[in-house]
Every structure is written in C-alpha cells, then in structure tokens.
C-alpha positions, 0 to 999 in steps of 0.5 A: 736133287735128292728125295727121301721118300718114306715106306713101310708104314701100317696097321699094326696090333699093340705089341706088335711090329712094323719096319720103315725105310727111307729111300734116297732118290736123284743122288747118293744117300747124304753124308750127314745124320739122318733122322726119323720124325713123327706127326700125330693128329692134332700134335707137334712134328716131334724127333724119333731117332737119329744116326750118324753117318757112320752108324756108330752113334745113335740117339733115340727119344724117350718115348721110343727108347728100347722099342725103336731101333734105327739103322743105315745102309749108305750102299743103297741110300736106305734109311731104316726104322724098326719099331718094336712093342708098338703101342697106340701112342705111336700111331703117326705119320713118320717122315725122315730128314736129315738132322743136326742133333734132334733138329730137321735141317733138310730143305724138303720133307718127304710124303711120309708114311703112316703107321697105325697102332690099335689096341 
C-alpha cells in the first residue's frame, strides 16, 4: 500500500522560510488531489493547501494565502509546500493526505513533520 511521509520541517524566524515534501512510498504517487494539513498544540487538524492532479488547480486557506505555495511532481511521487513569510502562528505540526475538496479522505495519516516559527 502506499505511504506518505512528510519532511522538511523546522525551526524558522518569523519572515523567514521553510519547504516540505510529502514522499510516496510502496506505490505511484496517487491520482487524486492531494493536501497539506496543519495541527497546532491544543487546536483542531485545519486545511492548508490543495492541488489537483494536474497541478492546474490549487486552493489555499486564508490563512496561509499569498504566503504558502503548493506544488506536485507525480514523476517522483512528491508533494511539495513552500512556506514563505512565515509567522508564529504557523507553527504546527503538518501532514499531507489526499483530499476531496478541503476534506482528508485518505485511510492513514503519515508521521508529519514540525515547522517552528519564533518570533
């Protein structure tokens, strides 16, 4: 079966920058929308960003709109996040998953990996 496990997080200044990948293993990267989600201490599992198959369409929480962008490589199952302007608010621990619309629709989340923003 396939996993995704998410990398790439850490500590970062606020106004600074971080990126994250999202690596299939055991299978093709899916066909299907694939997502970035975010848990901070204490709040709700909350939609980050999404992109289709294609990689034409993209959808982004307010939040992180302008700041975040979200990018694909089916070739070598990758899914990316680059995470610009970073602010303390951000700090999370991020997983990936795919999606239909903003909603997480894949059987088994991944390890995820932690970005710390300090100000």
């Amino acid at each position: 079966q396939v996993q995704l496990v998410e990398s790439g997080g850490g500590l970062a200044q606020a106004g600074g920058s971080l990126s994250l990948s999202c690596a299939a293993s055991g299978g093709a990267f899916p066909r299907n929308t694939m997502g970035w989600f975010r848990q901070a201490p204490g709040k709700e599992r909350e939609f980050v960003a999404a992109i289709s198959w294609s990689g034409f369409t993209t959808d982004y929480a307010d939040s992180v709109k302008g700041r975040f962008t979200i990018s694909r490589d089916n070739a070598r199952n990758t899914l990316f996040l680059r995470m610009n302007s970073l602010k303390p608010e951000d700090t999370a621990v991020y997983y990936c998953n795919t999606v239909v619309g903003r909603t997480p629709v894949g059987n088994y989340w991944g390890q995820g990996t932690q970005v710390t923003v300090s100000s």
